[in-house]
C-alpha positions in Angstrom: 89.8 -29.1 -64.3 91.3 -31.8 -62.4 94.1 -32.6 -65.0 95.0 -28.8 -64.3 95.0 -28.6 -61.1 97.7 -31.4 -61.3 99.9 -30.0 -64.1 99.7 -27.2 -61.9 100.8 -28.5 -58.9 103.4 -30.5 -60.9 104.7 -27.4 -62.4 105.0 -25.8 -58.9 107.1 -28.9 -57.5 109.3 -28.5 -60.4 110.1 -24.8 -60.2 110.4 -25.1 -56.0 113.2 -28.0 -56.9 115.3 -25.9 -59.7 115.2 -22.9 -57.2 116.6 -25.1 -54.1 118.8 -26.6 -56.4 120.3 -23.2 -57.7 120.3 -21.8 -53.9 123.0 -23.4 -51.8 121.3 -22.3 -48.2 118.5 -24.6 -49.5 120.1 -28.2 -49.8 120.2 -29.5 -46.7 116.3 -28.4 -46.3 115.7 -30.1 -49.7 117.8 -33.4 -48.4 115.0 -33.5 -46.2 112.4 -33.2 -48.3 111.8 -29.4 -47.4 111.3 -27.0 -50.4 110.8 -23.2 -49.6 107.2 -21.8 -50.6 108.4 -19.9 -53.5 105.2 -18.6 -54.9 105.0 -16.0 -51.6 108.5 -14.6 -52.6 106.8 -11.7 -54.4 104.8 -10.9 -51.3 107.6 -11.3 -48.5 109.4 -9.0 -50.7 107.6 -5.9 -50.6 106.6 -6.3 -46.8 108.6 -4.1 -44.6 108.4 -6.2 -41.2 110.2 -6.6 -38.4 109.3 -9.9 -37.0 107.8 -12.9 -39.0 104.9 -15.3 -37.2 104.5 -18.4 -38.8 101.5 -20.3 -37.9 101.0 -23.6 -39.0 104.7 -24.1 -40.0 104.8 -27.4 -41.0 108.1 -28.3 -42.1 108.8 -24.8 -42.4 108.1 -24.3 -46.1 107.0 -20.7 -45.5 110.3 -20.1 -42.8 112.3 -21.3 -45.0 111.4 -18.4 -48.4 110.7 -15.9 -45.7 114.7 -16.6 -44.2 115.9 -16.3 -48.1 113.8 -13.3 -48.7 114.7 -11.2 -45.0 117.8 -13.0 -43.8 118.0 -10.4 -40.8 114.3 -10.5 -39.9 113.6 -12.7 -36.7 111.1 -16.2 -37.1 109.2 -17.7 -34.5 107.2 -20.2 -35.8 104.3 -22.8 -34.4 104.0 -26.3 -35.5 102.4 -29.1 -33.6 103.0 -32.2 -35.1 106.0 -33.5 -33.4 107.4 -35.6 -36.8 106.8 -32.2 -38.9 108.3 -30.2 -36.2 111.5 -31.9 -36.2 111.8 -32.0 -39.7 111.9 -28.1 -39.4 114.5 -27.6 -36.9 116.9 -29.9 -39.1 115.5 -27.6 -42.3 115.8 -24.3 -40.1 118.8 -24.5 -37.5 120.7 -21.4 -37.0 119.8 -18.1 -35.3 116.8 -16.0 -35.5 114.3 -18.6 -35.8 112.8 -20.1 -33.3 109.9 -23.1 -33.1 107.2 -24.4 -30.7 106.0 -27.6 -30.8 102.3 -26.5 -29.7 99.2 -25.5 -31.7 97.4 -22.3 -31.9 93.9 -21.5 -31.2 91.2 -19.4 -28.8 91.9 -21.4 -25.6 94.5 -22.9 -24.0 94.6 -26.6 -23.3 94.7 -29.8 -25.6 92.8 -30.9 -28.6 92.9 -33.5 -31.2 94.2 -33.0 -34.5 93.1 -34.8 -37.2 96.0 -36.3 -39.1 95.7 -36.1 -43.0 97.3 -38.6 -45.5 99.3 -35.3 -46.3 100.4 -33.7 -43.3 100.2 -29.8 -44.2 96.1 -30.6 -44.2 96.0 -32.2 -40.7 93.4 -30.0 -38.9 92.0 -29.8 -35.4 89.0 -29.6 -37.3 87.5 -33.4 -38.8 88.5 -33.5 -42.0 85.6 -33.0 -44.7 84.5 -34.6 -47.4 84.8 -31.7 -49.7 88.7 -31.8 -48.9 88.5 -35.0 -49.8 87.1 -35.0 -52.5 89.6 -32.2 -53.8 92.5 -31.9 -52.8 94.6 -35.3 -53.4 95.8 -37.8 -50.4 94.2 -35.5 -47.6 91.8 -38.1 -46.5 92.3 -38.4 -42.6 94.8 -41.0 -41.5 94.1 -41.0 -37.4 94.3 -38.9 -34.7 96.7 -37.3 -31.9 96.2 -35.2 -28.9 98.6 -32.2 -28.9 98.8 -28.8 -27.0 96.8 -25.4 -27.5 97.9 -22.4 -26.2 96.9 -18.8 -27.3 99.4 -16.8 -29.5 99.0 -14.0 -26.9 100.7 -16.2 -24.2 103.7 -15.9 -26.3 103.8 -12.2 -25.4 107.7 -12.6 -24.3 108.2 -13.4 -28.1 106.8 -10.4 -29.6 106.5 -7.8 -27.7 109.4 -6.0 -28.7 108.2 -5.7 -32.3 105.6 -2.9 -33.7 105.7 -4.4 -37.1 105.4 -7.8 -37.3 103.8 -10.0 -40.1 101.4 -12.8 -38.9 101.2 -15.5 -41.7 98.4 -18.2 -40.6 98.1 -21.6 -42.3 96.4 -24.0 -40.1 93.4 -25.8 -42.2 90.2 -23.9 -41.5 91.0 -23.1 -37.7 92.2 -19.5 -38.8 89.6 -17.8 -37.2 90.0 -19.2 -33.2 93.9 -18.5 -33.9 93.0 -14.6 -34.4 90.8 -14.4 -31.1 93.8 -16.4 -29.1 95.8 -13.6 -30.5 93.6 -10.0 -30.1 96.8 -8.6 -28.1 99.3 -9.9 -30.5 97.3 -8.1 -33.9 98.2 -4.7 -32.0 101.9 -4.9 -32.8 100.9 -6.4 -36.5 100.9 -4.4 -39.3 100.4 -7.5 -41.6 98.3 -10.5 -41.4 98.9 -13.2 -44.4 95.9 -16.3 -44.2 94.7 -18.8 -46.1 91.1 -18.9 -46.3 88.8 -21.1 -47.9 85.6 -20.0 -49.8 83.7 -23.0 -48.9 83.9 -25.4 -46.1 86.8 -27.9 -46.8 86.9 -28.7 -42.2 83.8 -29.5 -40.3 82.7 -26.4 -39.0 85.3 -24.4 -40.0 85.5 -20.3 -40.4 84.9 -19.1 -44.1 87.1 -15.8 -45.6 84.2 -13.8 -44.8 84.3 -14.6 -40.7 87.8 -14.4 -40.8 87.9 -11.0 -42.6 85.1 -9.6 -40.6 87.0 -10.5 -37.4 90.5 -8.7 -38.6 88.2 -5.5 -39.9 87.3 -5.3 -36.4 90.8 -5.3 -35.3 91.7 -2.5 -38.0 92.9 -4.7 -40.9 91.9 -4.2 -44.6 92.3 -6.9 -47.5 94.7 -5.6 -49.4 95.6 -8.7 -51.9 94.5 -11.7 -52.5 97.4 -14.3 -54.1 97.8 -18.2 -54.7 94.3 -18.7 -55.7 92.5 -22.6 -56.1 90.1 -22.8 -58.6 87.6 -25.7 -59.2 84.7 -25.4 -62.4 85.6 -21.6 -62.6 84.4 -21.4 -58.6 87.3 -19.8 -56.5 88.3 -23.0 -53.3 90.3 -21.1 -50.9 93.4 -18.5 -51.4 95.6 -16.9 -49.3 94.9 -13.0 -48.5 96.7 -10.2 -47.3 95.5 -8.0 -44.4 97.2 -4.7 -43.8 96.3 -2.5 -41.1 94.5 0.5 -41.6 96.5 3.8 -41.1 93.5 5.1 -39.3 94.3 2.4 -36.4 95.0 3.8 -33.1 97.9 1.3 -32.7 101.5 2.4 -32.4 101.8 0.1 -36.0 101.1 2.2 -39.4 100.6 1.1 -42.8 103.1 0.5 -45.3 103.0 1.7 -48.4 105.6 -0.5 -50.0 103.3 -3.7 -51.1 102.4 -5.8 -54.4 100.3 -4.1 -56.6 
């Protein structure tokens, strides 16, 4: 199982480098080292949105596919690893995108984030040993203290949007992101996370919590993509959210998503 996991991840790398290679907006972020997350293409597709939120940006893999995908749609994205961040900006320059250098959680103020070998699995959550123990090179390198504001404080940045997509990627912290952001979700009609099924971060939220929290808030699961499997037992995936067109919230459903 480990051998697949590999090829697969090999395979992946390969078909993200023929696609930046055969897409001219995508050299310079490739010169850098910056490959757009490809395997969400189908998704960002078929999601009629008017504002993207990227959480957890890294170098802006995600930005970068969404910005090939909806070239007029707006990007603000969050990313608070100061090297990673500036990576993006290089990767990303040009209008409609915006980044801050801060993290995301339920309070505002500063925490430590736990640096991984790999820096998209740096957590402010202590790495764990089942991370580890899976997932190649993400053993924890050191530490560094950055900001934490809430998303909500950010109202200035979305308020004028009723549709806006909410991807989250931040390493088992997804759930204290959503209760930083309980305003924001009203003018969300899509909320794309990655959720594990077991606990990868110390403490960390599971998919259940996390879906539990957005039912609350008038979300369904509508797909789940990109799945990691380990011994035929599913790791962690990323799922899609939509709001429920029962929701008393000025955003509705769309009915123009992947099957």
């Amino acid at each position: 199982m480990k051998i697949n996991r590999i090829n697969g991840a090999l395979s992946l790398k390969l078909r993200k480098a023929l696609f930046s290679l055969s897409h001219l907006r995508c050299w310079n972020a490739l010169f850098l080292g910056v490959a757009p997350a490809i395997e969400h293409r189908p998704v960002l597709a078929r999601l009629d949105c008017d504002l993207i939120l990227d959480v957890g940006a890294n170098r802006g893999q995600f930005s970068l596919i969404s910005r090939m995908v909806k070239p007029t749609i707006p990007i603000v994205a969050f990313e608070p690893i100061q090297t990673e961040a500036e990576v993006f900006r290089k990767a990303l320059f040009g209008k409609n995108v915006q980044l801050h250098c801060v993290a995301l959680g339920e309070h505002a103020g500063e925490a430590e984030i736990h640096l991984s070998r790999k820096a998209d699995s740096s957590s402010l959550l202590p790495i764990g040993e089942a991370q580890s123990k899976l997932f190649t090179a993400t053993d924890e390198i050191g530490t560094l203290k950055v900001p934490v504001k809430r998303l909500d404080d950010f109202k200035s940045e979305w308020q004028e949007y009723s549709r806006i997509l909410l991807k989250i990627d931040v390493q088992g912290f997804e759930l204290s992101v959503l209760k930083g952001s309980s305003e924001t979700l009203k003018n969300c009609v899509y909320v794309f996370v990655e959720c594990s099924e077991i606990e990868l971060y110390v403490g960390q939220a599971l998919y259940r919590d996390v879906a539990d929290f957005l039912n609350q808030q008038g979300f369904r699961l509508h797909s789940r993509f990109t799945e990691k499997v380990v011994h035929g037992k599913l790791i962690e995936a990323d799922y899609l959210f939509v709001r429920s067109s029962s929701s008393k919230t000025s955003a509705t459903e769309s009915t123009n998503l992947p099957a």
